[in-house]
Structure formats: C-alpha cells, structure tokens
C-alpha positions in Angstrom: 118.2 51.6 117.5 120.9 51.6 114.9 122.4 54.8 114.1 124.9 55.9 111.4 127.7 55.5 113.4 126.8 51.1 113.0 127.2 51.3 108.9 130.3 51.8 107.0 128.9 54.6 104.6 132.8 55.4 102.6 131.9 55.5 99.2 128.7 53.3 99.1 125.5 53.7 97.2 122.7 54.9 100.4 119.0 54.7 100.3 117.7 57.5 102.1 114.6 58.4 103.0 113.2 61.8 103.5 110.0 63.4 104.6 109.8 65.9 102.1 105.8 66.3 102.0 106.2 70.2 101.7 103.6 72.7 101.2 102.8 73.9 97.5 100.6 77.0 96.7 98.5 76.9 93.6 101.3 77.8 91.6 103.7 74.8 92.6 106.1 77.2 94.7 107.1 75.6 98.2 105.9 77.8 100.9 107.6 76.3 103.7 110.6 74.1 103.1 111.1 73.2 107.1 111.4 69.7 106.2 113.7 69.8 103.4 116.2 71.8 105.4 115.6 69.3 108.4 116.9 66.8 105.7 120.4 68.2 105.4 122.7 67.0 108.2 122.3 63.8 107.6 122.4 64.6 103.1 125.5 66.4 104.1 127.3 63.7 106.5 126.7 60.7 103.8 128.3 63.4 101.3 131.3 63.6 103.9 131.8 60.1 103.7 131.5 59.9 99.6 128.3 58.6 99.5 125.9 58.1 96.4 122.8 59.7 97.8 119.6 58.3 96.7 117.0 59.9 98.0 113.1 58.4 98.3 110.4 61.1 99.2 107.1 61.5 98.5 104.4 64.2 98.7 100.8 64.5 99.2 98.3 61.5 99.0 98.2 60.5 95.0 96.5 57.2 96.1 99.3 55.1 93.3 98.3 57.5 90.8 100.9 59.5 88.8 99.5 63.4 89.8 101.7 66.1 88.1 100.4 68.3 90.6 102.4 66.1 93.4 105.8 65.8 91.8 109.1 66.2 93.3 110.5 68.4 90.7 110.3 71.9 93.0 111.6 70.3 96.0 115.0 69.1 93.6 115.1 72.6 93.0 115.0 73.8 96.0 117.3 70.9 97.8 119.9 72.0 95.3 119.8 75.6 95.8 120.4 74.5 99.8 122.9 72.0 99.4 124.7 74.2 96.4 125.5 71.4 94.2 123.4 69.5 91.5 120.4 67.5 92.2 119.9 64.5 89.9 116.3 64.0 89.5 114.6 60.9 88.2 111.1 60.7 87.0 110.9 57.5 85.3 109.8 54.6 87.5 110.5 51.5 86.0 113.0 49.5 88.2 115.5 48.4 85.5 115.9 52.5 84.4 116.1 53.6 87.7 119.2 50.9 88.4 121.1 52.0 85.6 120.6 55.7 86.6 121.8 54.9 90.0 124.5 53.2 89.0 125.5 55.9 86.1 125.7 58.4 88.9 129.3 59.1 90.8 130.0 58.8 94.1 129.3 62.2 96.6 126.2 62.8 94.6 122.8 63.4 95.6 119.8 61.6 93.3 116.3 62.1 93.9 113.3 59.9 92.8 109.9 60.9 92.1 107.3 60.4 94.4 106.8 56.9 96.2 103.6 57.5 96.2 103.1 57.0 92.6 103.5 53.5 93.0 100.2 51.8 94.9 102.5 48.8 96.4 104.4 51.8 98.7 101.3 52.4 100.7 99.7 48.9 100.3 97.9 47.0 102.9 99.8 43.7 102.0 103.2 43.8 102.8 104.1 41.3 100.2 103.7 43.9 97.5 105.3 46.3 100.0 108.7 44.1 99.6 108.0 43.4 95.9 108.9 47.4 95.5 111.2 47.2 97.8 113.3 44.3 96.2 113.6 47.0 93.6 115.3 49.7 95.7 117.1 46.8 97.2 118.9 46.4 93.7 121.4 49.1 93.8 121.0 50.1 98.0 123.9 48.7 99.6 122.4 50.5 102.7 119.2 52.0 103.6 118.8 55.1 105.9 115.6 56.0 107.5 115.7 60.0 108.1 111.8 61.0 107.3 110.2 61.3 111.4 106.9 62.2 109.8 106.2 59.1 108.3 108.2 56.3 111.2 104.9 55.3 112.0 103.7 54.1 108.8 104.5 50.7 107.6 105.4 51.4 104.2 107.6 50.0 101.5 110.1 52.9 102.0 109.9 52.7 106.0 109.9 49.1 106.6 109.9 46.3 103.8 113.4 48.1 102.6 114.9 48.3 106.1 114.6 44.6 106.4 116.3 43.8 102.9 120.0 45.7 103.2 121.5 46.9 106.3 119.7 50.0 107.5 120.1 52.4 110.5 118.5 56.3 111.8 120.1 59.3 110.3 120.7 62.2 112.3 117.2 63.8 112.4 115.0 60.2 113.1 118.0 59.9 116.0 117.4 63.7 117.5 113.4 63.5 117.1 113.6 59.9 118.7 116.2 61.1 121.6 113.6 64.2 121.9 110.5 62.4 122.5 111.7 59.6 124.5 113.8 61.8 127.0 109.9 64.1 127.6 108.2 60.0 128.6 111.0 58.8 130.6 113.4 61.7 132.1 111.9 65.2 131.6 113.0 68.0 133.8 109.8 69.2 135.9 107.7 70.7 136.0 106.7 69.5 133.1 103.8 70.5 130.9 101.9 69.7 127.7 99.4 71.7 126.4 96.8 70.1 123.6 95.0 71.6 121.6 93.8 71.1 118.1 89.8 70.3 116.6 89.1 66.5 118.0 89.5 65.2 121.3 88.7 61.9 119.6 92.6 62.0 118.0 94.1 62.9 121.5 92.8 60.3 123.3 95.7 57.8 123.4 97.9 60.5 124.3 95.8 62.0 127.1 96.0 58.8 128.5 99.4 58.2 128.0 100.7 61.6 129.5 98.0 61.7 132.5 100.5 59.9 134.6 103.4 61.8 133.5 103.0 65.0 133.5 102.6 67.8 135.8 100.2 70.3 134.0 98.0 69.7 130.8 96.8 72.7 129.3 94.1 72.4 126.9 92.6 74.2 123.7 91.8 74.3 120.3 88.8 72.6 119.1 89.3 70.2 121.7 88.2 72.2 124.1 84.5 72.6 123.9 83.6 68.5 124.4 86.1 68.9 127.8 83.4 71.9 128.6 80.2 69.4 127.7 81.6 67.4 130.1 81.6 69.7 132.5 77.7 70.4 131.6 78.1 73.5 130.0 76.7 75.1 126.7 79.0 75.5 124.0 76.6 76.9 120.9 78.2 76.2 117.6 81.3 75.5 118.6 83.2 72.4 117.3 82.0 69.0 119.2 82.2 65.4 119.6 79.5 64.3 122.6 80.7 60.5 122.2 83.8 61.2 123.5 82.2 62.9 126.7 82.6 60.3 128.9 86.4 59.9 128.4 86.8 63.2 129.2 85.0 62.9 132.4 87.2 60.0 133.3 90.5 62.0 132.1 89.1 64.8 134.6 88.0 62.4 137.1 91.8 60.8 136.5 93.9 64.0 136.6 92.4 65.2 140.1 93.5 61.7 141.6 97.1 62.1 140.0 97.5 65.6 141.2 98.0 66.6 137.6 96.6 70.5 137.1 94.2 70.1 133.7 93.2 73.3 132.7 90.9 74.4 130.4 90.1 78.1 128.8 88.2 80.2 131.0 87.5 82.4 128.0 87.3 82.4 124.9 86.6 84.7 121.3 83.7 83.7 120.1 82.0 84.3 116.4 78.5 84.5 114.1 80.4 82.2 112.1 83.4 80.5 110.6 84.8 83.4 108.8 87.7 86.2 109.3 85.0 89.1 108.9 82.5 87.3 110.9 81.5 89.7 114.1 83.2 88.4 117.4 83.6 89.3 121.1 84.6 87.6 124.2 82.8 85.5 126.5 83.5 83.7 129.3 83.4 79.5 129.3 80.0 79.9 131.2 78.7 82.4 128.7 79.1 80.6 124.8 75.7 82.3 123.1 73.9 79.6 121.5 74.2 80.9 118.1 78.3 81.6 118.2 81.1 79.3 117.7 84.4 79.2 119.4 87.2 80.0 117.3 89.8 80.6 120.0 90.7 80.6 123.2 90.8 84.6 125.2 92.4 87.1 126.6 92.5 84.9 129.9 93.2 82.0 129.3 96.0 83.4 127.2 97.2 84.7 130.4 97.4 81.9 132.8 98.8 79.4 130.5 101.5 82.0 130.1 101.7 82.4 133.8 102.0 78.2 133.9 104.6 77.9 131.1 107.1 80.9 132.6 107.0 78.2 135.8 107.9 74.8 133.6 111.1 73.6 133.1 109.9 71.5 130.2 106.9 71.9 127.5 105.7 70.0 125.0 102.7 71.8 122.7 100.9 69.9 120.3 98.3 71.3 118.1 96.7 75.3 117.9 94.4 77.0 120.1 92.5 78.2 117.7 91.4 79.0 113.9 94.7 80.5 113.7 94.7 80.5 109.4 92.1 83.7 110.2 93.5 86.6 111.8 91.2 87.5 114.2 92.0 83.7 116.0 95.2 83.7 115.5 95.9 85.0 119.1 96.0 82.3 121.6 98.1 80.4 119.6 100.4 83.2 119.3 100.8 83.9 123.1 101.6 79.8 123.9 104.2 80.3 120.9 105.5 83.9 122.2 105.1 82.2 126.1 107.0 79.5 124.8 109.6 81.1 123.4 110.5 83.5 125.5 109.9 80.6 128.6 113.8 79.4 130.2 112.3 75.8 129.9 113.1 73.0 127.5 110.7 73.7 124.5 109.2 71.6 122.3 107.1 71.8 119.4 105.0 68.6 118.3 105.3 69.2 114.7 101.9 69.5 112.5 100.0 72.3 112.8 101.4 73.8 115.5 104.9 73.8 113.9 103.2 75.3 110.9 101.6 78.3 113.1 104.9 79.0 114.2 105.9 80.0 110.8 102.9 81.1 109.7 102.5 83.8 112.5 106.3 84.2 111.5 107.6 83.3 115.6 111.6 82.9 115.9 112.1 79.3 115.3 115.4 79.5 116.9 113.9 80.5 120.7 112.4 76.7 120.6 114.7 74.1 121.3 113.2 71.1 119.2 110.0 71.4 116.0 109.6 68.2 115.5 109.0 67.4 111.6 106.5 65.1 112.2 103.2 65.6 113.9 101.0 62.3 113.6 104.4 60.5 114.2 105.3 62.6 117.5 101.7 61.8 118.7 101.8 58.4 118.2 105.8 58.5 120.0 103.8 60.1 123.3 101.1 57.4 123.0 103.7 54.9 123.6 102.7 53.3 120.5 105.6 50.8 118.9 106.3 52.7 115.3 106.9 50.7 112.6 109.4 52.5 111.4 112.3 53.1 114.2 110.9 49.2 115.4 112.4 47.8 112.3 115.1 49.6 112.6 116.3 47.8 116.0 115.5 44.5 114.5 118.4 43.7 112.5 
C-alpha cells in the first residue's frame, strides 16, 4: 500500500479525505470529536510540507439530499479550534465554484467541503457516476490522500473512483489502523484474545469464522449472546434473538472445541421487566433467564472471568458492548472488559464503533489502550479478511 512517503506533497494542492461522521446532539454541538482529532497527524504533516489541504468529509446518511441538519459547518469549527489556524469552509457544490475556491486559496491552508453525501453520485451503485464526481475533485487534486478508516470499505466516489484518477496514497491514520489490524491476523503476540459482543450474531458471522482459527480465546457478549445460549438449548425469555443463525453457532462451537480455541460465554447475566433504565432487575444465572425478562447485560460473573482471561493475554482485540450500556444500570460488563482492558499489560485494542464510543461514554482513560480504531464496520470487515475497496485501490496504481 502506498503511503505518504511515495508522493511528493511540497507545495501541492492534496485531496484528503477524512472520516469526520461525528456525533451531534439536538442542538448541533459535537459530542465526541474522536475522529476529528484522529484526523490531525496526517492535516498537520501535509501543512509541514506546504500543502493546500482540501478536505472531503461527510456525515450522517442524507441519502443525496442537502440536510442542514448534517452539515459540516460545526466540525470546521471545531477542526480549527484544534489545528489553531483558519478553516476555509465551502458550502457551494457546483464543480466550477469549488475549483476557483481551491485555487483562490494559498498554499499551507486547510479547506473543507460540505458534505459528500449531498451529492447522490458519491454513494451511487454505478461507478460511472461515482467517477463523473470524481473527475470534478480530480480538477484541482494534484494528489489524493485516503485518511478516513471508517469508510475504506466502501466503494465510494471519495474512496475509490478519485484514487484511481491522480496519484493517491494512505495517510498516517489509514497506515496505523491498517498496520494495527493486519499485525492481530498474521503476527499477534499470544495468547491472544477477542471478545464479541454487540446485538446480532448475524453481523459477526464472517468474523467468527475468520478468527476461529486464529485466536486463542473468544469471549462473547452483548446481544449476541443469547442465540449462542439457544444453541446450547437453553431459555432465554425476552432477551434479544436470532434462531436462524442457531445452527452456525453450533458449528462455531462444534469448531472451536476441535481448534482448542476457549469460547466462552456469560455464565450470568442482569436481567430486566423491560427495556428501560427504571425497569426492575436482578441476576440470574445463564440456566435461570425468567421467561418474561430480557437480558440487558452480562453479570457479576462473567464480568469476573473474562477479567481473569484478559489479565493472562498478551494481546486483545474487543469489538462491540456487553450490554445496554446507554442505560446505567447495564452499563457494567462493558465497563469491567474496558477497566480489564485497560489496566491488562497486553497489546490492547479497541474495534472502533460502539465499543470505542462506551469508552468515552463511561469516560475510561483512552490513553491505557494502545489502538481505538476509528472505524468499526471497516475494522470488522479488516478481521473478516474481506479485500476493502478502499486500501485495495490504493495498492493498484
């Protein structure tokens, strides 16, 4: 994969793009700016080499509709107030404006454009109206460089059709998450460990497979769970379930005990009336799920031994909560993998999506991990073993 070091960056207009699909409350305010501030090393090295920065983003899913709601305005704000210096931002999209704009702005400048997404030939299905927009960007680029992880494995007009139009390359974060991922399939220190967790088992199924013959211990919660309990033939009330998926479970089971692989599942778990923060709870065991309760999280037990199984890893990989973790009262299990985690010698790593999220929301020390991946759907698909569109068209040239 080309990196920066393979372009000659002094002075030259840059394409980049960003993942900057932050969080907005109902007031517009950013209330987590993770991926912004991933954004910076490699904003801040094309500034050290004099580069025009021209930054594509978007946000949200406006479907090729203009949504005012989904604008880039507060994250120009806020990418200024981080970089300390000027943010140009540019709301019109028609291609001839946007070229004179670019080329109106100096060199050692960072430009931002409103949201891709506005335009319905970014996320279209035919790629020749995919390269039609990117002919556009193509205009004023001189070079394109590909630093948004969390969308790599979308083929999209900003990903792929412009990579293949002006000489492109990884910046610095698509490089570290790429290093990161494919260091845990091919060389990971052991014992290594993954623990899945999440609502479906129907969007884990690729990587189950994938990891079965890597790994050493898969620990697994969340949502997830209570289909790997039905196929064990046990009751699991209310709880979050997806019985056509049983029989791959069985054969992941069925799998692990022939690789030597330890799959654990909760032994426990807190249990409630329903989906609510004042709901009543209590703990049952996994035999013990009344018929009219949900699970919500896993217990006080299974908290404990998949501490006690992290502490003896030398390298873990967590991808998705153990719980309702949004609602206090099952926020716990994911806390202790995240506090087990952090406080854990091994080589940590957070898959990105909501379990990157839990960490700041259940405000954990992001510094005791030693990777958060920014993207989580584009990490999953990386521990499939899936080719991403993205980082493939990036080795083509």
């Amino acid at each position: 994969m080309r990196t920066l070091s393979d372009l000659t960056l002094d002075n030259a207009t840059v394409a980049l793009r960003c993942d900057f699909n932050v969080p907005l409350d109902s007031q517009g305010v950013i209330t987590d700016d993770l991926r912004i501030r991933a954004a910076l090393p490699t904003i801040e090295y094309l500034l050290s080499r004099s580069a025009k920065v021209v930054i594509l983003a978007h946000l949200g899913r406006p479907k090729g509709q203009v949504v005012d709601a989904l604008s880039l305005a507060p994250v120009a704000e806020r990418l200024a107030e981080l970089l300390g210096r000027p943010v140009n931002f540019v709301v019109s999209r028609d291609a001839a404006e946007v070229s004179q704009r670019v080329a109106e702005t100096p060199t050692n400048s960072v430009t931002l454009l409103e949201n891709v997404r506005f335009d319905p030939r970014e996320t279209s299905k035919d790629p020749s109206e995919r390269e039609t927009l990117a002919r556009e960007w193509a205009q004023w680029a001189e070079f394109f460089v590909s630093d948004g992880f969390g969308v790599v494995h979308r083929a999209q007009a900003s990903v792929t059709e412009i990579a293949e139009l002006v000489p492109s390359a990884a910046g610095l974060l698509v490089q570290s998450e790429s290093d990161v991922f494919a260091a845990i399939l091919t060389d990971p220190a052991r014992p290594l460990t993954v623990i899945l967790g999440g609502s479906k088992v129907g969007d884990k199924l690729g990587v189950i497979e994938s990891l079965l013959p890597r790994v050493d211990n898969l620990l697994i919660g969340g949502g997830m769970a209570y289909t790997f309990l039905l196929a064990q033939g046990k009751e699991v009330g209310q709880s979050l379930q997806q019985p056509d998926f049983v029989e791959d479970v069985r054969s992941f089971m069925a799998e692990a005990i022939e690789l030597g692989v330890r799959l654990l599942l909760p032994v426990d778990f807190v249990v409630a009336e329903s989906f609510d923060a004042n709901a009543k709870t209590q703990i049952v065991s996994a035999d013990s799920i009344p018929a009219d309760w949900m699970g919500l999280d896993i217990g006080p037990l299974t908290r404990e031994e998949y501490a006690g199984v992290i502490a003896g890893s030398a390298t873990v990989v967590w991808n998705g909560p153990m719980g309702v973790f949004e609602m206090e009262p099952f926020a716990g299990g994911t806390l202790a993998i995240a506090h087990a985690m952090a406080e854990s010698s091994a080589y940590t790593v957070i898959g990105g999506g909501d379990s990157a999220a839990a960490v700041r929301v259940l405000d954990v020390d992001e510094t005791k991990f030693d990777h958060i991946s920014t993207g989580g759907g584009a990490s999953l698909e990386f521990l499939e073993g899936k080719s991403l569109p993205g980082l493939a068209v990036l080795k083509g040239q």
